[in-house]
N, CA and C atoms as an extended XYZ file, in Angstrom:
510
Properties=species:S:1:pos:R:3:atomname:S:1:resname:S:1:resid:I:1 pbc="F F F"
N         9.412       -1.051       40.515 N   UNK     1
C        10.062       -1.353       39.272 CA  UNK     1
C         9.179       -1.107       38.048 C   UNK     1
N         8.348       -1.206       38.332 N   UNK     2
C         6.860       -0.976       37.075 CA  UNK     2
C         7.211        0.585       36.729 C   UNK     2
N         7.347        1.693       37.151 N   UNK     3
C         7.762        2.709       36.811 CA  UNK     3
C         9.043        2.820       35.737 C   UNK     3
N        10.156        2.378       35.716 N   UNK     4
C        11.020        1.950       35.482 CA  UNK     4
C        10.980        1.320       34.112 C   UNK     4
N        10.206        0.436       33.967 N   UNK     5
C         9.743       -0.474       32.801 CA  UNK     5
C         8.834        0.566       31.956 C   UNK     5
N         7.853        0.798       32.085 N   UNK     6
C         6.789        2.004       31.190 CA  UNK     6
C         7.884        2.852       30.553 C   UNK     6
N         8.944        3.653       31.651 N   UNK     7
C         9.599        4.741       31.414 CA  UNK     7
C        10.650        4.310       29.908 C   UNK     7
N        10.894        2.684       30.404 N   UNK     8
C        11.986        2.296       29.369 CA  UNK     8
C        11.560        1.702       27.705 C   UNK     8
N        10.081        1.660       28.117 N   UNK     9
C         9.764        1.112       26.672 CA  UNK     9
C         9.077        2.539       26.249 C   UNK     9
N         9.014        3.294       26.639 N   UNK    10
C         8.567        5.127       26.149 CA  UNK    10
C         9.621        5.429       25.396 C   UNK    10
N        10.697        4.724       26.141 N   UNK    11
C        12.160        5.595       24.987 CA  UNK    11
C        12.268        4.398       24.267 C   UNK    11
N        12.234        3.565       24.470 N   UNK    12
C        12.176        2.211       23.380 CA  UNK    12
C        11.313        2.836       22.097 C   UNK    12
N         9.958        3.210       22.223 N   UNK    13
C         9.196        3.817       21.112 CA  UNK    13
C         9.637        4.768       20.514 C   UNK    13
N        10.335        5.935       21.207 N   UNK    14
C        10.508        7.501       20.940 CA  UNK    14
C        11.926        6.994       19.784 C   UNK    14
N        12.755        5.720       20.180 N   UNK    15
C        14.151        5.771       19.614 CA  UNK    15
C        13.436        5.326       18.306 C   UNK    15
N        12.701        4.673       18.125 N   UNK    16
C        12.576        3.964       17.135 CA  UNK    16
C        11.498        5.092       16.000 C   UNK    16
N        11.085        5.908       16.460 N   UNK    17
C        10.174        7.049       16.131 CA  UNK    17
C        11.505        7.829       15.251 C   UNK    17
N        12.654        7.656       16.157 N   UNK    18
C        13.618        8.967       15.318 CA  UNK    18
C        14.105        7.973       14.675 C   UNK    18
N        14.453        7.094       14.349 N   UNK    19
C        15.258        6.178       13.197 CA  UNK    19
C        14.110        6.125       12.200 C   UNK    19
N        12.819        6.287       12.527 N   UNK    20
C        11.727        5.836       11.228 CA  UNK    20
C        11.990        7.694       10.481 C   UNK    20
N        12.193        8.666       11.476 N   UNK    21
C        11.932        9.611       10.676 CA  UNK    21
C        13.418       10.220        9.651 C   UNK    21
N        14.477        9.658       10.347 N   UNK    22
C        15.687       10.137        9.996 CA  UNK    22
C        16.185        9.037        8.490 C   UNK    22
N        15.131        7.963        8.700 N   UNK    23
C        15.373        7.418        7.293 CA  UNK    23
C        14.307        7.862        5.904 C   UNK    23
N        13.191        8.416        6.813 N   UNK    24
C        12.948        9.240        5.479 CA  UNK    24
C        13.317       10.467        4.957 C   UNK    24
N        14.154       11.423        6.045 N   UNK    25
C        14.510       12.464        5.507 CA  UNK    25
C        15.865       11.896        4.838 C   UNK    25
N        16.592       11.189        4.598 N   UNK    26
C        17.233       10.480        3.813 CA  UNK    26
C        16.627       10.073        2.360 C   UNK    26
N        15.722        9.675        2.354 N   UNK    27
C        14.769        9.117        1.349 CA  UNK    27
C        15.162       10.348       -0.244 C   UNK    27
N        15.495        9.198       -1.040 N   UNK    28
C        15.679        9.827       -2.300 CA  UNK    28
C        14.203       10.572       -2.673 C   UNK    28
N        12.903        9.997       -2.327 N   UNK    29
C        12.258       10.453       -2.792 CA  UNK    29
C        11.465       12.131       -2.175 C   UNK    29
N        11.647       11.607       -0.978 N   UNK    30
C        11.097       12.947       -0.206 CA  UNK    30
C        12.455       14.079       -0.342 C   UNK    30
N        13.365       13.674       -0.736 N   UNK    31
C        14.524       14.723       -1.346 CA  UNK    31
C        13.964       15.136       -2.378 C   UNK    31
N        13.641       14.489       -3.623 N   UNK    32
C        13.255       14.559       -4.746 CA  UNK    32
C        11.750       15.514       -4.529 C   UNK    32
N        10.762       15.414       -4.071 N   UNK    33
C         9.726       16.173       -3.611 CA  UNK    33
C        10.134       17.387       -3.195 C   UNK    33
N        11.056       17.490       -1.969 N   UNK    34
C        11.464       18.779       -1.420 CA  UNK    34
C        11.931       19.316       -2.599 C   UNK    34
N        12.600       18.942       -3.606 N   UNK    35
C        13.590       19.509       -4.657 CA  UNK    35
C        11.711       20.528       -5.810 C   UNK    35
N        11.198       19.378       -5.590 N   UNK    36
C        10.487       20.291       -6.844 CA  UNK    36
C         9.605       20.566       -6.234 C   UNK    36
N         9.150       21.017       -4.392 N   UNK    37
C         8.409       22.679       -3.927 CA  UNK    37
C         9.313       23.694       -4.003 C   UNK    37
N        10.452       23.433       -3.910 N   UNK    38
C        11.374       24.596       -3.715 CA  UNK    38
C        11.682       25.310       -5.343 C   UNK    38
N        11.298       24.192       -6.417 N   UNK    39
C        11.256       24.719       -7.732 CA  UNK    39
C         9.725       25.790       -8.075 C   UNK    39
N         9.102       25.185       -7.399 N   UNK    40
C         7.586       25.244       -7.959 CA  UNK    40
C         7.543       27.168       -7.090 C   UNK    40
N         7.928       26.813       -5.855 N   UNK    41
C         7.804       28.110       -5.017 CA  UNK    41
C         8.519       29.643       -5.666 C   UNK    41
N         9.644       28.972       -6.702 N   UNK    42
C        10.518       29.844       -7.037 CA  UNK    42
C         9.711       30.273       -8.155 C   UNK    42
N         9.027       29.628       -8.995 N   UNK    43
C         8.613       29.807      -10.201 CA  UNK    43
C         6.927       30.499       -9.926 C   UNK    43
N         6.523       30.043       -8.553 N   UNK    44
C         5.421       31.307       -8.348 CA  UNK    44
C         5.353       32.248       -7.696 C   UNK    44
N         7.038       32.331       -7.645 N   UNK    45
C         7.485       34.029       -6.840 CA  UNK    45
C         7.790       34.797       -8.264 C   UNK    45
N         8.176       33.737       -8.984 N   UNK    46
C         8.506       34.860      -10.583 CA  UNK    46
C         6.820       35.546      -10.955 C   UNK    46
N         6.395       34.221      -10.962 N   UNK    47
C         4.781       34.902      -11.586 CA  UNK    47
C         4.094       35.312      -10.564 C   UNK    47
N         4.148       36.104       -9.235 N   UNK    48
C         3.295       36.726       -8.649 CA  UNK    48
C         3.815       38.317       -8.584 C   UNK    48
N         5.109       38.127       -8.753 N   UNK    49
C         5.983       39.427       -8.766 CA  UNK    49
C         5.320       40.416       -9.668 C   UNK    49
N         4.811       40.481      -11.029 N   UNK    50
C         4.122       41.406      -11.711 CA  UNK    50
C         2.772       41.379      -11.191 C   UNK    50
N         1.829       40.179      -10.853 N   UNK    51
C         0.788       40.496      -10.431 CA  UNK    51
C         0.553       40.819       -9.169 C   UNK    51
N         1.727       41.105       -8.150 N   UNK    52
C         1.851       42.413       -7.147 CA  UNK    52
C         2.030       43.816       -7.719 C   UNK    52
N         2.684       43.855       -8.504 N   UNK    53
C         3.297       45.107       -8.566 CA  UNK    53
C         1.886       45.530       -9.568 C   UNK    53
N         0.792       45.063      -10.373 N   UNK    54
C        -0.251       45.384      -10.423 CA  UNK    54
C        -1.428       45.631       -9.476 C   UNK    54
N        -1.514       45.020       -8.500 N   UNK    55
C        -2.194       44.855       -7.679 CA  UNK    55
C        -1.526       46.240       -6.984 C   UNK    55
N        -0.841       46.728       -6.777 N   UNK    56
C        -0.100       47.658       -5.858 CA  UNK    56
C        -0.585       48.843       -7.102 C   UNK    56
N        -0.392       48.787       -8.094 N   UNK    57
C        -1.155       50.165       -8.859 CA  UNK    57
C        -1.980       50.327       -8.662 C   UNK    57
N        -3.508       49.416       -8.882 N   UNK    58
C        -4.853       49.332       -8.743 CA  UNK    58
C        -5.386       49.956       -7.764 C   UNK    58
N        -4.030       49.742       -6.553 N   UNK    59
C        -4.527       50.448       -5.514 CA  UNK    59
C        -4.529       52.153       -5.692 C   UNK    59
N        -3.727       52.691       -6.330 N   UNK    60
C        -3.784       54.269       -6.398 CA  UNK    60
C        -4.689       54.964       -6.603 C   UNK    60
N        -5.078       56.440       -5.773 N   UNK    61
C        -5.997       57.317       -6.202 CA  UNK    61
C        -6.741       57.224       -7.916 C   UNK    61
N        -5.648       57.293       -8.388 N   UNK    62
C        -6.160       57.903       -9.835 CA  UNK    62
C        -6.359       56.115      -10.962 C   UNK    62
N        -6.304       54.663      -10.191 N   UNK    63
C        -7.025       54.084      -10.867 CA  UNK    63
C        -7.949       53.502       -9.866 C   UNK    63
N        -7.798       53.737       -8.971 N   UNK    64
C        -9.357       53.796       -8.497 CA  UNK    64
C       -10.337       54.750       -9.040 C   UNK    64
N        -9.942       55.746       -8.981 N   UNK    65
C       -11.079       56.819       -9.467 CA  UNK    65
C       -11.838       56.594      -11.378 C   UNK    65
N       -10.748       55.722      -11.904 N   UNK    66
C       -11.023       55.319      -13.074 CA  UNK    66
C       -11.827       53.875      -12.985 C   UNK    66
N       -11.632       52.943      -11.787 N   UNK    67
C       -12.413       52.116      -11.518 CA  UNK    67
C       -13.770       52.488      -11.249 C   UNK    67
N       -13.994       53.445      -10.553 N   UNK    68
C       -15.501       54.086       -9.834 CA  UNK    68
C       -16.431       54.914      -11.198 C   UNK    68
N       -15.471       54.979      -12.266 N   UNK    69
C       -16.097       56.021      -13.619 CA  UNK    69
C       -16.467       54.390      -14.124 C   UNK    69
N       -15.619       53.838      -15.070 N   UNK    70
C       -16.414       52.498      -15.496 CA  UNK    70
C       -17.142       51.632      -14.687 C   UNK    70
N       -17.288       51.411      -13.949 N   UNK    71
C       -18.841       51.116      -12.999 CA  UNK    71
C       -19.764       51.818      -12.898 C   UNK    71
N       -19.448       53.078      -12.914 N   UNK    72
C       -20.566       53.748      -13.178 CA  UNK    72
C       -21.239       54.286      -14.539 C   UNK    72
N       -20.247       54.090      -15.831 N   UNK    73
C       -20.476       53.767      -16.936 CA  UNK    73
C       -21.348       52.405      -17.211 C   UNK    73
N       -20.577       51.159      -16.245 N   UNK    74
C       -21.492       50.156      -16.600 CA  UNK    74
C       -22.526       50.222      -16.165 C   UNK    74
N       -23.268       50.647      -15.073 N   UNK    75
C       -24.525       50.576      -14.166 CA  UNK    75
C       -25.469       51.342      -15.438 C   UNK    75
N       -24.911       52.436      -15.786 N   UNK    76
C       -25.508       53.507      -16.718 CA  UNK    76
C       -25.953       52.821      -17.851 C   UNK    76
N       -25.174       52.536      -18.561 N   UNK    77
C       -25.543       51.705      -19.706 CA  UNK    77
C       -26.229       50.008      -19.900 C   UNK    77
N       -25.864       49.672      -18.920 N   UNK    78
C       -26.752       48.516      -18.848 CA  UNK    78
C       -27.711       48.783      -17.825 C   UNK    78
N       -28.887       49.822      -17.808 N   UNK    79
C       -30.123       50.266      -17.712 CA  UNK    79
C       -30.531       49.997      -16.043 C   UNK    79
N       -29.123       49.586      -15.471 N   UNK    80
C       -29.264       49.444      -14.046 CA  UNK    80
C       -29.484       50.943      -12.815 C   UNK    80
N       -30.913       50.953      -12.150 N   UNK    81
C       -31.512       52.125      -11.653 CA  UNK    81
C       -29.837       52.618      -10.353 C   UNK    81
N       -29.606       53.785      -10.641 N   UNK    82
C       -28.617       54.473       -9.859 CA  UNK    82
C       -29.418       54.235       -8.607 C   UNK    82
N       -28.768       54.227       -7.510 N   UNK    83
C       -29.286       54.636       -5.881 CA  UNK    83
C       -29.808       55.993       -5.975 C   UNK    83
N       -28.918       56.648       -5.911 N   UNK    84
C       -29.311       57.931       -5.984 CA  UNK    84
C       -28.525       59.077       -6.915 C   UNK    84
N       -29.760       59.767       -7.400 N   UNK    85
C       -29.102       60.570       -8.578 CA  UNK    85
C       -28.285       61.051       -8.426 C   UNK    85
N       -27.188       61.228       -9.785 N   UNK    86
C       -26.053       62.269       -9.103 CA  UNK    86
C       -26.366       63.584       -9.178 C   UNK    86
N       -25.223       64.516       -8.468 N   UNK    87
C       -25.625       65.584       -8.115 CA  UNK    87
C       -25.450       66.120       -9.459 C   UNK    87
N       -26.432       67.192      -10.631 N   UNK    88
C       -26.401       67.564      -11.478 CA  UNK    88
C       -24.818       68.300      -11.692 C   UNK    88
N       -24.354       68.237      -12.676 N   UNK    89
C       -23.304       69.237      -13.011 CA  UNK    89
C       -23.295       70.398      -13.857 C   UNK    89
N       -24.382       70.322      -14.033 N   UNK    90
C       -24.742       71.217      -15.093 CA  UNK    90
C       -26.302       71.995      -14.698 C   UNK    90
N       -25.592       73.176      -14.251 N   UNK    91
C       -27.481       73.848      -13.884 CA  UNK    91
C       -28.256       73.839      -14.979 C   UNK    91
N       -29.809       73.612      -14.699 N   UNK    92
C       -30.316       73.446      -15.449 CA  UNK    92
C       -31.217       75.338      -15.504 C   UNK    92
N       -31.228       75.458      -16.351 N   UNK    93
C       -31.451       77.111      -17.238 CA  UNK    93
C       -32.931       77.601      -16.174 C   UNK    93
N       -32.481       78.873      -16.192 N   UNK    94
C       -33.009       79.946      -15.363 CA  UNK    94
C       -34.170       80.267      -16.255 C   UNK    94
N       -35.619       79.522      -16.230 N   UNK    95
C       -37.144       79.848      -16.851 CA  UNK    95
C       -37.696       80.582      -16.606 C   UNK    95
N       -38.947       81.282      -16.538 N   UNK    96
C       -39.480       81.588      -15.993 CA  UNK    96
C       -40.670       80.596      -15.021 C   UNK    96
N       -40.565       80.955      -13.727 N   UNK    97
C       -41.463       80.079      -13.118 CA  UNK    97
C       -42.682       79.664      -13.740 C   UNK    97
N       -43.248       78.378      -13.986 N   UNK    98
C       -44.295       78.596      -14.837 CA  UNK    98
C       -45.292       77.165      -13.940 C   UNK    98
N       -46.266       76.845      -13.836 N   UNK    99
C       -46.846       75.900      -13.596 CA  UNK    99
C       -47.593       75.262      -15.001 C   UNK    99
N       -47.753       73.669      -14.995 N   UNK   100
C       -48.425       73.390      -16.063 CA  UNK   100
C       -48.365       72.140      -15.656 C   UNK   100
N       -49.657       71.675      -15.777 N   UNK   101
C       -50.645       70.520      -15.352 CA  UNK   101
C       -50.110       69.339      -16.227 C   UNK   101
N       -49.520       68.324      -15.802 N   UNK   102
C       -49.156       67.376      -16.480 CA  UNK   102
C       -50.312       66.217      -16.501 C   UNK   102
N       -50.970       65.626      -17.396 N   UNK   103
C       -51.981       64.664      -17.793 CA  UNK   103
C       -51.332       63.241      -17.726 C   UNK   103
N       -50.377       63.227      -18.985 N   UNK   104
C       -49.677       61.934      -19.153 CA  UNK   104
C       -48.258       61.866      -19.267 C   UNK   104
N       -47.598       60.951      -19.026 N   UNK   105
C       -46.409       60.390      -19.553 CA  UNK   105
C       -45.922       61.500      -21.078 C   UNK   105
N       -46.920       61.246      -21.767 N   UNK   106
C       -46.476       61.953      -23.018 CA  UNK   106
C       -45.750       63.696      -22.112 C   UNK   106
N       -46.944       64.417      -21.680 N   UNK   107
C       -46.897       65.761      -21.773 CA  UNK   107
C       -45.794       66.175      -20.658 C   UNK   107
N       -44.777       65.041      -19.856 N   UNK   108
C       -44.056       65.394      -18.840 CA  UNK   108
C       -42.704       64.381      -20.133 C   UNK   108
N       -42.835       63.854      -20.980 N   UNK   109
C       -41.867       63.612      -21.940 CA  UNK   109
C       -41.702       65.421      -22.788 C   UNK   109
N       -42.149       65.963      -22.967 N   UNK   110
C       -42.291       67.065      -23.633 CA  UNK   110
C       -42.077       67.968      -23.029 C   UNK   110
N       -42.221       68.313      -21.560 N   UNK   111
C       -41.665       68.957      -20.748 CA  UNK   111
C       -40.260       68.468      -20.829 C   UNK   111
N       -39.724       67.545      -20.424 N   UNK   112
C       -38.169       67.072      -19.988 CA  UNK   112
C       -38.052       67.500      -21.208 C   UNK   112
N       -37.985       67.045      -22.889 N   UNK   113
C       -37.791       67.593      -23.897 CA  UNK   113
C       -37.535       69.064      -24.152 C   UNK   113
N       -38.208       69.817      -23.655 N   UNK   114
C       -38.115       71.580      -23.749 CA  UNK   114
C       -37.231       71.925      -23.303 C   UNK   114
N       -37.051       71.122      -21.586 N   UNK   115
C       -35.914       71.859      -20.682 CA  UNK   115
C       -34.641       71.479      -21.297 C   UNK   115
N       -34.571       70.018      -21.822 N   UNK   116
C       -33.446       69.755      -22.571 CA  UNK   116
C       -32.662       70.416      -23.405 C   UNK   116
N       -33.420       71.123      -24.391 N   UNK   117
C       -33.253       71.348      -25.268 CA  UNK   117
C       -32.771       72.850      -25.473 C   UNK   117
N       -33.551       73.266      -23.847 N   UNK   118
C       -33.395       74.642      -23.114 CA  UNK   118
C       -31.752       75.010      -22.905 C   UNK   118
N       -31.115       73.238      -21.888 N   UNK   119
C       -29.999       73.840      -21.687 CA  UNK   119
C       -28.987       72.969      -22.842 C   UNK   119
N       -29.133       72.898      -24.130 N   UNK   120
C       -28.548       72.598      -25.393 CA  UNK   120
C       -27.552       71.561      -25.634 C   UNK   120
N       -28.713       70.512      -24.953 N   UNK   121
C       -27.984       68.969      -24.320 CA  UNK   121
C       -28.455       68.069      -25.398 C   UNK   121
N       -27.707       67.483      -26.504 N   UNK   122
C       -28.156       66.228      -27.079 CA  UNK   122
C       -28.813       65.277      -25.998 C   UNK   122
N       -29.430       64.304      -26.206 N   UNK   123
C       -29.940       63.496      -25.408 CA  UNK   123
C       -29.011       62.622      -24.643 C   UNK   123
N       -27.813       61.720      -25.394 N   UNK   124
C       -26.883       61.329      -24.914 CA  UNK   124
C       -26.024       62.177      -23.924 C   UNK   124
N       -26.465       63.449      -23.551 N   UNK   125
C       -25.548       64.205      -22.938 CA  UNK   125
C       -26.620       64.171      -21.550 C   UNK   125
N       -27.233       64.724      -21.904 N   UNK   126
C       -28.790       64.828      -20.652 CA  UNK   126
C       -28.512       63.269      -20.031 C   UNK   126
N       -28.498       62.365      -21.122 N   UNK   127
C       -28.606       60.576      -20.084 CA  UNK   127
C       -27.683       61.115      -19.364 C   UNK   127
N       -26.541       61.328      -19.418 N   UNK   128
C       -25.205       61.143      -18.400 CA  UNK   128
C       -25.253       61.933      -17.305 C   UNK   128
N       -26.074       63.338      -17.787 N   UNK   129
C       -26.087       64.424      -16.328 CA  UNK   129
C       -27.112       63.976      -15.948 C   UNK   129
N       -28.129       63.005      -15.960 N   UNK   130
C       -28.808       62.402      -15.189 CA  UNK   130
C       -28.960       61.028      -14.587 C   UNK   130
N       -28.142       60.235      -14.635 N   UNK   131
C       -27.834       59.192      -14.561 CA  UNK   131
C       -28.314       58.061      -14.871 C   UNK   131
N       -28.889       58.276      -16.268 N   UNK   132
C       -30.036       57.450      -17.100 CA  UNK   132
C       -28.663       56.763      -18.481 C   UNK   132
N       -29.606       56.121      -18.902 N   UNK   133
C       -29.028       55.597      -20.623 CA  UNK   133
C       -29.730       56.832      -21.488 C   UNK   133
N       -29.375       56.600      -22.885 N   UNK   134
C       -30.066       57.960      -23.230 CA  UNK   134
C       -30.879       57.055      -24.200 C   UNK   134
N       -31.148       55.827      -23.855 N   UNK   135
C       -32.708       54.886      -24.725 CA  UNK   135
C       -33.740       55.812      -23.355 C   UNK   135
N       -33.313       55.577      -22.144 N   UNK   136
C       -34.508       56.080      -21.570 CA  UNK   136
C       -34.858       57.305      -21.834 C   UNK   136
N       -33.893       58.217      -22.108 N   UNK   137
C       -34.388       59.554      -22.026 CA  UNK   137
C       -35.149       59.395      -23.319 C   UNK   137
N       -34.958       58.380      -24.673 N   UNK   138
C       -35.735       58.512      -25.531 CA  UNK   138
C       -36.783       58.343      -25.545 C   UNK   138
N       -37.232       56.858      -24.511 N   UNK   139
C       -38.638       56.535      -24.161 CA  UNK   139
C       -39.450       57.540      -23.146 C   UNK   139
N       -38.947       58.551      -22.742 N   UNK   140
C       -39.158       59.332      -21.755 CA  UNK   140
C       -39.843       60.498      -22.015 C   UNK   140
N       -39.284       60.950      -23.440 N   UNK   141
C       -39.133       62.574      -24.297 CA  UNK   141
C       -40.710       61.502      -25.476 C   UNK   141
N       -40.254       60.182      -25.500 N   UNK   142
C       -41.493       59.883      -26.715 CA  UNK   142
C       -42.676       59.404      -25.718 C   UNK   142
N       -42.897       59.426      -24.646 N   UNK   143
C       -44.288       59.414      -23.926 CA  UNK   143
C       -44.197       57.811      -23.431 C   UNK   143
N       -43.121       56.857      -23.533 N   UNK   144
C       -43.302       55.669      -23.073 CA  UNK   144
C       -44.589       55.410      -21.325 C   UNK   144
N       -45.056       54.498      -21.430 N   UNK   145
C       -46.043       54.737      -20.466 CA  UNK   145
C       -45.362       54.064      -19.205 C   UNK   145
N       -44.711       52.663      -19.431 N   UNK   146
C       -44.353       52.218      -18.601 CA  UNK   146
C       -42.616       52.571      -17.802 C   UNK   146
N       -42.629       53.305      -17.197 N   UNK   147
C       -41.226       53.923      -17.052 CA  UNK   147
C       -41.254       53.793      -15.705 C   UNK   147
N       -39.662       53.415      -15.279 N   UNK   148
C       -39.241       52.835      -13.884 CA  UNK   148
C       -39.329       54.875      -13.380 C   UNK   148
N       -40.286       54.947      -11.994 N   UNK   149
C       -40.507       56.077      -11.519 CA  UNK   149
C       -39.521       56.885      -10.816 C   UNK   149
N       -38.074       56.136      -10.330 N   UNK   150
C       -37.061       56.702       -9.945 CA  UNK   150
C       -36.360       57.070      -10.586 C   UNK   150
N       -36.081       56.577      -11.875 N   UNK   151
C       -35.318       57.464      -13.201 CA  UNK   151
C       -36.131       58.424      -13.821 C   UNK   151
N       -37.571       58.622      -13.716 N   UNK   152
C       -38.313       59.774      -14.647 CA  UNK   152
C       -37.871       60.690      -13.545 C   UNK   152
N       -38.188       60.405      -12.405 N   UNK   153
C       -37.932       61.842      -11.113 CA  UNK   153
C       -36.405       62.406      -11.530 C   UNK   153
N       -35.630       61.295      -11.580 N   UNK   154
C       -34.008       61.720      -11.799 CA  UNK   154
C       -33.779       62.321      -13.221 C   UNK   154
N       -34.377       62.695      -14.110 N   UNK   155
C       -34.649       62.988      -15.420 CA  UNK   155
C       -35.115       64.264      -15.182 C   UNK   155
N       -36.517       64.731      -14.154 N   UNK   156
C       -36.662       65.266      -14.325 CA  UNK   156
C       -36.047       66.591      -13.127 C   UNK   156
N       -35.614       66.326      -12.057 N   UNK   157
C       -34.672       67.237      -11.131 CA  UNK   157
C       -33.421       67.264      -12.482 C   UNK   157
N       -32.708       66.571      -13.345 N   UNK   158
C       -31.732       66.779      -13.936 CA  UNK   158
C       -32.419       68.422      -14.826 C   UNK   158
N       -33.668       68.014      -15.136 N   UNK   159
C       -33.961       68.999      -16.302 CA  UNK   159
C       -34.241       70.186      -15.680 C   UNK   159
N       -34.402       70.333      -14.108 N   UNK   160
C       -34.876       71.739      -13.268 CA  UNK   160
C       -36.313       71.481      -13.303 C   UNK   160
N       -37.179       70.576      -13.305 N   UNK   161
C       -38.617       70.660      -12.962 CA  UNK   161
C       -38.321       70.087      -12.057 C   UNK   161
N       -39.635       70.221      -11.306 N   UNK   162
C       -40.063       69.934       -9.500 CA  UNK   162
C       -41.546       69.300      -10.168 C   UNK   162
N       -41.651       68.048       -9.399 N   UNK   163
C       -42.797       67.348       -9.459 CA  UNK   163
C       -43.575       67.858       -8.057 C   UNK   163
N       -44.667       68.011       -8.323 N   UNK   164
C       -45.459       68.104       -7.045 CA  UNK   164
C       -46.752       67.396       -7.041 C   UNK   164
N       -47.128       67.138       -6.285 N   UNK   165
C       -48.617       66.297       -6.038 CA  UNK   165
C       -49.401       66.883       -5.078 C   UNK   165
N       -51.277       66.715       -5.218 N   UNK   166
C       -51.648       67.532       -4.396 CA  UNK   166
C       -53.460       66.922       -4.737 C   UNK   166
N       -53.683       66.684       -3.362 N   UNK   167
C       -55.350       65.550       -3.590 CA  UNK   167
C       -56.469       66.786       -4.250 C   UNK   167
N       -56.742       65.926       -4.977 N   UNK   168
C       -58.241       66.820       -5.889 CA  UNK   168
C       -59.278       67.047       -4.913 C   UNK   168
N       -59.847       68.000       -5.283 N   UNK   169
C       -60.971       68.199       -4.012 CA  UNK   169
C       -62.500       67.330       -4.845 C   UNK   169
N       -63.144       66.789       -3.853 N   UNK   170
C       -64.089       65.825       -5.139 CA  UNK   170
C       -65.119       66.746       -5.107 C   UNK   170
């Protein structure tokens, strides 16, 4: 009989489980609640509706590709070092091969200066085909001493010089 008894106060609990729940879905107030998610849900399907259908542009070829230009406008201009240079777009002018011993900062500012000027690039134009600001190319062309060494190299492959190095014999 003990079986019997457990079994009957299980549904004794369970009945009384559905009368506790069937009087709150009755409940003016949890009506009243349901009433204003179903407002609230409607009113942030209105306002997500344009910021999908933006989000769904953003995604396209052609403003992505306008996303990837102003980042790389910003990196440029706020003096942040590129990874790696871009690939020149602009050949830089057919010299004659020439060697010449660079001393200082100044005399490899004066070099980049010549070639610049060689292929008839304002400075602001040279920053961009090299992936500099064009303050650096100024501190660069005026002999600044302290210059980040991965933008002078990228300055100077932009301008068609080749840096080379080579141990002094003592």
């Amino acid at each position: 009989m003990k079986p019997a008894s457990d079994s009957q106060r299980l549904l004794k609990a369970l009945n009384e489980q559905d009368q506790a729940f069937r009087k709150l879905a009755t409940s003016p107030a949890i009506n009243s609640v349901s009433k204003a998610g179903r407002e609230l849900n409607a009113r942030l399907a209105e306002v997500m509706s344009p910021i999908q259908k933006v989000a769904e542009q953003l995604q396209t070829p052609q403003y992505q590709r306008a996303i990837d230009i102003a980042r790389q406008l910003s990196d440029a201009s706020s003096g942040l070092s590129v990874s790696k240079p871009p690939t020149p777009r602009i050949a830089a002018p057919r010299m004659p091969a020439s060697v010449e011993r660079v001393r200082s900062v100044a005399e490899l500012g004066a070099l980049v200066r010549r070639a610049r000027k060689a292929m008839k690039m304002k400075q602001s134009e040279f920053a961009a085909h090299a992936g500099v600001g064009r303050r650096f190319v100024s501190e660069l062309e005026g002999g600044k001493p302290s210059l980040e060494f991965d933008r002078v190299m990228a300055c100077a492959q932009a301008a068609g010089i080749d840096l080379t190095a080579r141990l002094r014999s003592r």
